[in-house]
N, C-alpha and C positions, 0 to 999 in steps of 0.2 A: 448654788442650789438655794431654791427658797422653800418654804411651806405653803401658801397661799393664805396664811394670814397675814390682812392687811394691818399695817400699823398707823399710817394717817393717810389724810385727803393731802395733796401738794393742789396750788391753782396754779396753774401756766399764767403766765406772766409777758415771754415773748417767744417769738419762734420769727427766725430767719434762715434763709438758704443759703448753702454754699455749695457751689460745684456739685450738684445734687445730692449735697447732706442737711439734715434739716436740722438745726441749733434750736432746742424748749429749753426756754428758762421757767423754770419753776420756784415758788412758794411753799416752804412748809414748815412745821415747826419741828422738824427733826433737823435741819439744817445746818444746827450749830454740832450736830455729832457725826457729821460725813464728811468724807476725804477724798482728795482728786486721787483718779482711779478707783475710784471701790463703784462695786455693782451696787447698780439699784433697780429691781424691777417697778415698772410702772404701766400700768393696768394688762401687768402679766408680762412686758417685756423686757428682760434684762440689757441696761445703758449704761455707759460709765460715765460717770462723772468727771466730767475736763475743766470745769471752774466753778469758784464757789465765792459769790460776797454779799457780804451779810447774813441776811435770811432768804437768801435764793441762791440757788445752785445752777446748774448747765448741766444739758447730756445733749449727744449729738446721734442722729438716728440714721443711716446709708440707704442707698437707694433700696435695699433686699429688703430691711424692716420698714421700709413705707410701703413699697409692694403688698408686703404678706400679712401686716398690721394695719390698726384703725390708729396709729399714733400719726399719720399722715393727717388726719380728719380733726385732730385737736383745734380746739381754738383760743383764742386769748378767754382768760378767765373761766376755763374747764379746769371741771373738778378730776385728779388722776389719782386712782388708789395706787399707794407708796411701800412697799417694803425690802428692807434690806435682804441682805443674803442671812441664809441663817449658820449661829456659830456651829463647830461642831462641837458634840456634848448638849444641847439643847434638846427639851422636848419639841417631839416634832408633830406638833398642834393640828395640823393640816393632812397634806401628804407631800412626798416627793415632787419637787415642781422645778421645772429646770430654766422656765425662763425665755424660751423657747416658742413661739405660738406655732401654731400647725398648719391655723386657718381662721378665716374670723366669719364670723356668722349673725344674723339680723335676728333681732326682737321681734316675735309673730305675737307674744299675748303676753299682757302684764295686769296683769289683778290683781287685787287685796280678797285674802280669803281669810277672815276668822280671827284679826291677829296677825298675818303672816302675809305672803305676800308669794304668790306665784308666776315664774316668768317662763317664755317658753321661745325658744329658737331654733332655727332654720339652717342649717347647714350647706355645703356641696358635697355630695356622699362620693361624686369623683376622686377625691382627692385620698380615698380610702382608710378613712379615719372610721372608727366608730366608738359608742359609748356603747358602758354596759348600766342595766339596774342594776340601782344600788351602789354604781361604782363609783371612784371622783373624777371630776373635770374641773379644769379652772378654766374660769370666766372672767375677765379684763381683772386675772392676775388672784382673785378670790375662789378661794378649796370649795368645793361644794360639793354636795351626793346628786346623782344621776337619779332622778323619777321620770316615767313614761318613755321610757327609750325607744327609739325609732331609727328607722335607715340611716336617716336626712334628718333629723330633730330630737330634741329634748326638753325635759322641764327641771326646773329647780325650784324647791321651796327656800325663803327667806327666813331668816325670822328679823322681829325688829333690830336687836343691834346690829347686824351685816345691813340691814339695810341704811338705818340712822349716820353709822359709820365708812362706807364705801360708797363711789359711784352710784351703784343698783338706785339710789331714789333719783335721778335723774334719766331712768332708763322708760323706754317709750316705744311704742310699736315705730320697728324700724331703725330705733339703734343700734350700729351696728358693734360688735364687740370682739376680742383679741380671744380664744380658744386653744388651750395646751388640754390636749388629748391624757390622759392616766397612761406615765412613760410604763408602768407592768404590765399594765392591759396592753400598749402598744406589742411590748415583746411577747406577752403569752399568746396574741394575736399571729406573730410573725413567724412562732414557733407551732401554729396549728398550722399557720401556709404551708411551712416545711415539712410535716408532719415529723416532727421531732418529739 
């Protein structure tokens, strides 16, 4: 389980194929505090860690999370927001975040409003996800509030340190990004299907 605060930027370093699994070596400076097997979510997807030297680590991603993720689309010296699992006893700064993506969805508008920064993306409403106002979603792994909710789309206000500190300043109309739904909203969702 994570919160969807991010704790650093990792830079990929390498990625190679095997047998249709994809091996990212990654850069960060949390690297000297991680351990083969321990999760690590990266830009919202939970990896494990299979080798670790020096100041770069390994995670290896299967054919299902290249599919359903934008971690297929990495490339050497991408920036990936990095956080570990979180302990239990911790505040949980964020929300509930399982690591999980649902579905990934493209960058339709990214501004600077005032200070702040507004991004807005695009969805496939097939796949039966939706957002609420007001509610949380995470975005390539980062907690965020739900503003302008729609079928198919969303927007999220930034402020500067989410921006400074994550991915989001490298985001661009058409970036495409890693989306985990709000797992309550999912089930209060599932239990109005049922009328429960």
């Amino acid at each position: 389980m994570f919160t969807g605060i991010i704790e650093t930027l990792g830079t990929v370093k390498q990625m190679s194929t095997s047998k249709g699994n994809l091996d990212i070596t990654i850069a960060c400076d949390i690297t000297s505090q991680l351990k083969i097997d321990q999760s690590v979510a990266h830009n919202g997807v939970c990896l494990t860690v299979v080798r670790i030297n020096n100041n770069e680590y390994t995670v290896t991603a299967i054919k299902e999370t290249l599919d359903k993720t934008n971690i297929g689309d990495l490339k050497i010296n991408a920036q990936v927001n990095i956080e570990r699992a979180m302990k239990l006893g911790d505040r949980l700064d964020g929300h509930i975040v399982q690591g999980h993506v649902d579905q990934t969805a493209i960058c339709i508008e990214a501004k600077e409003t005032n200070g702040s920064w507004l991004y807005t993306f695009e969805y496939d409403p097939k796949l039966n996800n939706i957002t609420i106002e007001k509610g949380s979603i995470t975005v390539n792994g980062v907690s965020l509030t739900v503003v302008n909710s729609a079928k198919n789309s969303f927007s999220v206000a930034i402020i500067p340190y989410t921006f400074e500190h994550t991915n989001f300043k490298t985001f661009k109309i058409g970036t495409k990004v890693n989306l985990e739904f709000d797992v309550i909203g999912k089930y209060v969702k599932r239990l109005t299907e049922l009328n429960v």
